[in-house]
N, C-alpha and C positions, 0 to 999 in steps of 0.2 A: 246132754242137753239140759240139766238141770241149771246151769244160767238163766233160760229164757224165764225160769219163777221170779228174777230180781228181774224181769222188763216187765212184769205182772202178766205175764200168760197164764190161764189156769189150765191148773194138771189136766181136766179134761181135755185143754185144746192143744195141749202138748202131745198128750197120746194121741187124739186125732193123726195131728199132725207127724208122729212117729208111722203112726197106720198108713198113712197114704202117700207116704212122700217115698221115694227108692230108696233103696241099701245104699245106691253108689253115690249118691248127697248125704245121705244120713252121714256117712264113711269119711265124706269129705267133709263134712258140717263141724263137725265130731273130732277130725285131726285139725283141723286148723279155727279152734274155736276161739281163740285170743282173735284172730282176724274180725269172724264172723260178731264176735261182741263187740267189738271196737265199733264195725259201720253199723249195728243195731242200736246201741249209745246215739251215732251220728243221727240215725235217721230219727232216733226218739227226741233226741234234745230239740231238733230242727222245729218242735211243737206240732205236729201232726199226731192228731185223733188216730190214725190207720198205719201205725207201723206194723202192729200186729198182724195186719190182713195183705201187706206185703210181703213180710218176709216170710208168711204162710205160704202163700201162693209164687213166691218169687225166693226162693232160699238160695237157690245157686248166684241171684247176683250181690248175697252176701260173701258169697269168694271173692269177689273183685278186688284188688289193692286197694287197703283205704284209702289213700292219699285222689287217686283214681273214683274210687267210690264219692268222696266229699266231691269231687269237682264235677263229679254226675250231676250232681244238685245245687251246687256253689253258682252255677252258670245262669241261675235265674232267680228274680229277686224271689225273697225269702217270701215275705205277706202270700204272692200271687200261687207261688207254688203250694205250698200249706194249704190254698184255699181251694186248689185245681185238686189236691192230692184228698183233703177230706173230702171233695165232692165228689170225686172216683178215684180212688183209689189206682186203677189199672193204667191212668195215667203215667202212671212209673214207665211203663214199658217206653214208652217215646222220648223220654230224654235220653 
C-alpha cells in the first residue's frame, strides 16, 4: 500500500487505515493494486478535496473496473458532483 504516499496520505493515516480495514480487502487492495491506483488517480484528478476519506471508508469500491469506476462519476456533471462530494463526502454511496 505504499502508493497511497504518492496520492499524499500520511503514513499515520495509512496505518490507521491498515488497522481497521480487514485482511480480506487489505488482500484484495494489495493484489490488484494497478486497478485500485488507476480509479484513486480517477477520483483525485476529478478535483475533489475528499478522495482520501472515500477511499478510507470506501476501499472495496476501488475494485470496481475502471472503465466502470469512471462512468460511476462520468454520469454527472463534473462542478455539481466535486461540490456535492466535498460537502459529504458519503455522497459516494448513491451514485
Amino acid at each position: 500500500m505504499n502508493f497511497l504516499e504518492k496520492y499524499d496520505f500520511a503514513k499515520e493515516d495509512i496505518e490507521e487505515f491498515m488497522n481497521n480495514t480487514p485482511k480480506k480487502i487489505l488482500d484484495l487492495l494489495t493484489k490488484h493494486g494497478d486497478l485500485v491506483e488507476t480509479n484513486l488517480k480517477f477520483i483525485k484528478d476529478l478535483g475533489t478535496n475528499v478522495y482520501k476519506e472515500i477511499f478510507i471508508n470506501y476501499p472495496d469500491m476501488f475494485l470496481m473496473d475502471a472503465s466502470n469506476f469512471a462512468q460511476k462519476f462520468s454520469q454527472y456533471e463534473t462542478d455539481e458532483l466535486i461540490a456535492s462530494l466535498n460537502n459529504n463526502f458519503k455522497v459516494v454511496e448513491y451514485l
